[in-house]
C-alpha positions as CSV (number, residue, x, y, z in Angstrom):
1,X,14.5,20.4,15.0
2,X,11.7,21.0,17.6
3,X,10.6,24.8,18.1
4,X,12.1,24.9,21.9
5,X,15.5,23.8,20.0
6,X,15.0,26.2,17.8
7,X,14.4,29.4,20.6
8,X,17.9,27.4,22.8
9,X,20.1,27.5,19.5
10,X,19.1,31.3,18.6
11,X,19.6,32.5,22.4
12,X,23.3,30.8,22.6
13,X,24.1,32.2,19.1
14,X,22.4,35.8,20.4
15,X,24.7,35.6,23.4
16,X,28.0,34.5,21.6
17,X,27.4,37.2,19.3
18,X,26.3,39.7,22.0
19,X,29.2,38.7,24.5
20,X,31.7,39.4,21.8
21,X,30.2,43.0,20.8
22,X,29.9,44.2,24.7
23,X,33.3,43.0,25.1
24,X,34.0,46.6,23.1
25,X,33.7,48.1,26.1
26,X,36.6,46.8,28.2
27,X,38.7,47.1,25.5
28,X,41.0,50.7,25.3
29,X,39.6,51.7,21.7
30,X,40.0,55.5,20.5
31,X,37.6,56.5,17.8
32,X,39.2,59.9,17.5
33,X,41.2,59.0,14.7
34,X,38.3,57.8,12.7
35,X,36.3,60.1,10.3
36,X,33.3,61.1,12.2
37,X,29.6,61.0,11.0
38,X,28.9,64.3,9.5
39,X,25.4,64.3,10.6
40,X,25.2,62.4,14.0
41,X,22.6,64.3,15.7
42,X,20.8,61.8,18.7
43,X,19.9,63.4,22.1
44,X,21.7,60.8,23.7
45,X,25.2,61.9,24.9
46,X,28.6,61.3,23.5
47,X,30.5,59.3,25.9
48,X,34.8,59.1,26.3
49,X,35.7,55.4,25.5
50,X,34.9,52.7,23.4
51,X,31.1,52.5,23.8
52,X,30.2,56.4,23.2
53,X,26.8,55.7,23.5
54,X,25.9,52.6,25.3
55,X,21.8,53.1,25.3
56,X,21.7,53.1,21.4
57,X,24.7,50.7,21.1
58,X,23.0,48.0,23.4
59,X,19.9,48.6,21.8
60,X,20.7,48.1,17.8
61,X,21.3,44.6,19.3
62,X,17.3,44.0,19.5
63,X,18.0,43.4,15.2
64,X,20.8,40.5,15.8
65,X,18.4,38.6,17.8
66,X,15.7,38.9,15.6
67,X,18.1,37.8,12.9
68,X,20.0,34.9,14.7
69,X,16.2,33.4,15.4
70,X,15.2,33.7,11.3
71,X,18.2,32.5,10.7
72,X,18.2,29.6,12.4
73,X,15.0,29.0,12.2
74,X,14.6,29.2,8.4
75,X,17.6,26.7,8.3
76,X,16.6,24.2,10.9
77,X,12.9,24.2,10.8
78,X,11.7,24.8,6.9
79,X,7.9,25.8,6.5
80,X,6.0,22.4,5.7
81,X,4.9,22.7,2.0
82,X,7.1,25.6,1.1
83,X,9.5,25.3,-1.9
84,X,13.1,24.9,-1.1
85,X,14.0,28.3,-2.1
86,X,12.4,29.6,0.5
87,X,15.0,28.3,3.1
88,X,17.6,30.1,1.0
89,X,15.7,33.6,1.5
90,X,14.9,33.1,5.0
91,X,18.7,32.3,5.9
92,X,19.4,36.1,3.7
93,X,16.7,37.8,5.6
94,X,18.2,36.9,8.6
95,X,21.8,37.3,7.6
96,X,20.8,40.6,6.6
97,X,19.0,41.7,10.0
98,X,22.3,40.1,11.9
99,X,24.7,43.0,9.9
100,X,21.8,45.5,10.7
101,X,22.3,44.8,13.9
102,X,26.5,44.4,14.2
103,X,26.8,47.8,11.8
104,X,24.0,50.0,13.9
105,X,25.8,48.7,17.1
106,X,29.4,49.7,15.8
107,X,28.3,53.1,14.2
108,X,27.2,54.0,17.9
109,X,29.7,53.0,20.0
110,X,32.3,54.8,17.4
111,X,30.0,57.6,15.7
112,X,32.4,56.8,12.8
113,X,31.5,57.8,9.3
114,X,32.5,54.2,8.0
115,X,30.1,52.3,10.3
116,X,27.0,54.7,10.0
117,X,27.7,54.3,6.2
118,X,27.6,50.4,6.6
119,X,24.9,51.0,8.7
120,X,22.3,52.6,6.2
121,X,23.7,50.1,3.7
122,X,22.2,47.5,5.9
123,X,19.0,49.2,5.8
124,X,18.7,49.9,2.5
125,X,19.5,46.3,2.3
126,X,17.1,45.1,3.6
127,X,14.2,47.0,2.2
128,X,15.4,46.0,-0.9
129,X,15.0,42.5,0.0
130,X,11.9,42.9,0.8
131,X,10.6,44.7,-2.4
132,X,11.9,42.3,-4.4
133,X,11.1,38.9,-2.7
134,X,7.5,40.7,-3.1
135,X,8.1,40.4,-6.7
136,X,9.7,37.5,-6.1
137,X,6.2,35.7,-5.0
138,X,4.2,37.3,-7.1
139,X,5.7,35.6,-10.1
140,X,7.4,38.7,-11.3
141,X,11.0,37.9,-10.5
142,X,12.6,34.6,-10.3
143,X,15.4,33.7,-8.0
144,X,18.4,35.0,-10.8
145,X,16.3,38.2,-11.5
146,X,16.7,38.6,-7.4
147,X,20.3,38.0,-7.2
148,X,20.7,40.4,-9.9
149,X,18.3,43.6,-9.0
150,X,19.5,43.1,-4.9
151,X,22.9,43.8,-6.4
152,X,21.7,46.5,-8.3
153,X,19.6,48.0,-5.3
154,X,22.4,47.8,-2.9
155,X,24.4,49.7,-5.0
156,X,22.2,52.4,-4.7
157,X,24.4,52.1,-0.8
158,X,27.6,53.6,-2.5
159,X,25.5,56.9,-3.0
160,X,26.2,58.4,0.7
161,X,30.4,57.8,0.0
162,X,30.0,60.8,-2.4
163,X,26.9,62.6,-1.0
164,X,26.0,61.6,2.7
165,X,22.6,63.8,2.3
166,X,21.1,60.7,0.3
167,X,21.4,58.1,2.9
168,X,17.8,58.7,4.3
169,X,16.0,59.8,0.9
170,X,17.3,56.7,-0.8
171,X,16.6,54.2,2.1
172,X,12.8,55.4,3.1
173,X,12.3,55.7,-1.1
174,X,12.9,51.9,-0.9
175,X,11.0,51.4,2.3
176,X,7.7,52.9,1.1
177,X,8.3,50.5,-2.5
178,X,8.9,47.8,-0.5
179,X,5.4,48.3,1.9
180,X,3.2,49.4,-1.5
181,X,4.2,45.8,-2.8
182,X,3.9,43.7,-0.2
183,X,0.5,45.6,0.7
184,X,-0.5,44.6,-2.6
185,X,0.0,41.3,-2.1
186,X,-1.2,41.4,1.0
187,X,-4.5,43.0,-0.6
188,X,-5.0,39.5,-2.9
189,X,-3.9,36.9,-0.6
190,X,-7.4,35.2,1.0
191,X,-5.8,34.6,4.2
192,X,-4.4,35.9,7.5
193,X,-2.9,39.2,7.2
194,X,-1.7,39.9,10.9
195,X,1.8,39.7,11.0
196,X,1.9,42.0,8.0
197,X,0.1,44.8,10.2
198,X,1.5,44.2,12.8
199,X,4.7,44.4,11.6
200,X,3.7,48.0,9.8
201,X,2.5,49.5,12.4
202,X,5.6,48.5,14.1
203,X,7.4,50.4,11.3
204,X,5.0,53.5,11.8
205,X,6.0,53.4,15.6
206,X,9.9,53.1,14.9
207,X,9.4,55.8,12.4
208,X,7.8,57.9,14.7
209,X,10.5,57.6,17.1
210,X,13.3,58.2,14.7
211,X,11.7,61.3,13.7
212,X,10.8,62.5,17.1
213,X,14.3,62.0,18.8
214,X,15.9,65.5,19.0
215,X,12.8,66.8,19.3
216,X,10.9,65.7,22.4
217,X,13.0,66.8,25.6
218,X,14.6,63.4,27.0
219,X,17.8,63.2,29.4
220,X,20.7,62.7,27.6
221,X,22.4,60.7,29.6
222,X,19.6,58.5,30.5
223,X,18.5,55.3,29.7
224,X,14.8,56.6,28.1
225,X,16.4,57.5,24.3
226,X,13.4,57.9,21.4
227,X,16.3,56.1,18.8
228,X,16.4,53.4,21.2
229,X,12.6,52.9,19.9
230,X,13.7,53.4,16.8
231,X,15.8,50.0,16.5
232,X,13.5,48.5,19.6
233,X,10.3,48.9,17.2
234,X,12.4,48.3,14.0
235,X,13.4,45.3,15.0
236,X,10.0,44.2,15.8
237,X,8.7,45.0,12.7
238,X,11.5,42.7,11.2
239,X,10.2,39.9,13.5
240,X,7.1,40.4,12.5
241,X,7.3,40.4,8.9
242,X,9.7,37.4,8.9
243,X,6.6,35.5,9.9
244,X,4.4,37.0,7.5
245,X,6.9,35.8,4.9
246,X,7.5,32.7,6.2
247,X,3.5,31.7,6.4
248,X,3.7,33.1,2.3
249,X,1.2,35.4,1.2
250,X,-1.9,33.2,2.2
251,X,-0.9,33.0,5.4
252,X,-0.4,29.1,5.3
253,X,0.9,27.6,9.0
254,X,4.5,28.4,10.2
């Protein structure tokens, strides 16, 4: 499939997908009766109705788009030279940034306990994913050893049912594994490095963000909300190192 193919088939499955979440907010749903998230703290404002907080529900989407375009692309248009297998973890990677996207979008239009644990499940996820496809490709793990330690990993995801305080420590544990392997690799490959850095200092900007929010004065009700960044620059940093995994650790062509 040609590359403009490619970008037409992501966009119609990014605006099926996004059509279908927005449509949320026409619909009559009352989150009251939910269990809420016990430590929802964003200086955006909780809104009446299904959508409680529209700037950081609209943006989560920024990760379904990036993962509809990995998907498809990893499925339609395979790297020329690459092993098989690495259509297979393409397709995952992007699956995997698709529910990012659906839970982070849910979990702020509710503010529901169930969805910001899906949520962080998604992250963790996906950081996992990235650690071990690391190992993955540097001959450490092969593609059974995967299956079995991302089930192990996401397990580590049932940990916040019990005890809600280990959501974050878990997930940035995983995060800063995941960036000391793949920057070794990184380290011994001979060849282009850029979408690496660029999609860590992506990851240092959505960071930043996330940490920030609640603590530089922003109006609350306005469409300027620091964890808007957080999943703008996130998902960037996904896009980004989806191509650095996609050229392979000697940054071979796309």
């Amino acid at each position: 499939m040609s590359r403009p193919a490619v970008v037409a088939l992501s966009l119609a499955l990014f605006a099926v997908l996004t059509a279908g979440l927005l449509g949320l907010a026409r619909l009559e749903v009352d989150w009251s009766g939910w269990r809420p998230a016990p430590d929802a703290h964003y200086v955006e404002a909780s809104r009446p109705g299904a959508v409680r907080q529209p700037v950081n529900t609209a943006s989560s989407l920024a990760n379904v788009l990036v993962g509809v375009g990995a998907l498809v692309t990893s499925l339609t248009r395979p790297r020329p030279g690459a092993p098989a297998a690495s259509r297979l973890y393409g397709a995952w990677f992007g699956a995997l940034a698709i529910g990012l996207g659906v839970c982070s979008a849910l979990y702020h239009a509710s503010l529901a306990f169930v969805w910001q644990w899906l949520d962080a499940l998604a992250l963790l996820s996906l950081a996992a994913f990235v650690l071990l496809h690391g190992a993955v490709r540097a001959g450490r793990l092969g593609p059974r050893g995967f299956v079995l330690g991302f089930v192990a990993l996401t397990l580590l995801g049932l940990l916040p049912l019990a005890w809600p305080a280990t959501r974050r420590p878990v997930f940035v544990g995983l995060v800063v594994a995941a960036v000391a392997v793949e920057g070794a690799a990184v380290a011994r490959a001979p060849g282009r490095r850029r979408w690496f850095w660029l999609a860590l200092g992506c990851l240092a900007g959505a960071f930043a963000c996330w940490g920030l929010d609640g603590r530089v004065a922003v109006d609350p009700t306005g469409w300027l909300q620091l964890h808007a960044g957080w999943h703008a620059l996130g998902a960037a940093s996904l896009g980004c190192l989806f191509l650095h995994l996609r050229r392979g650790a000697d940054g071979g062509p796309g």
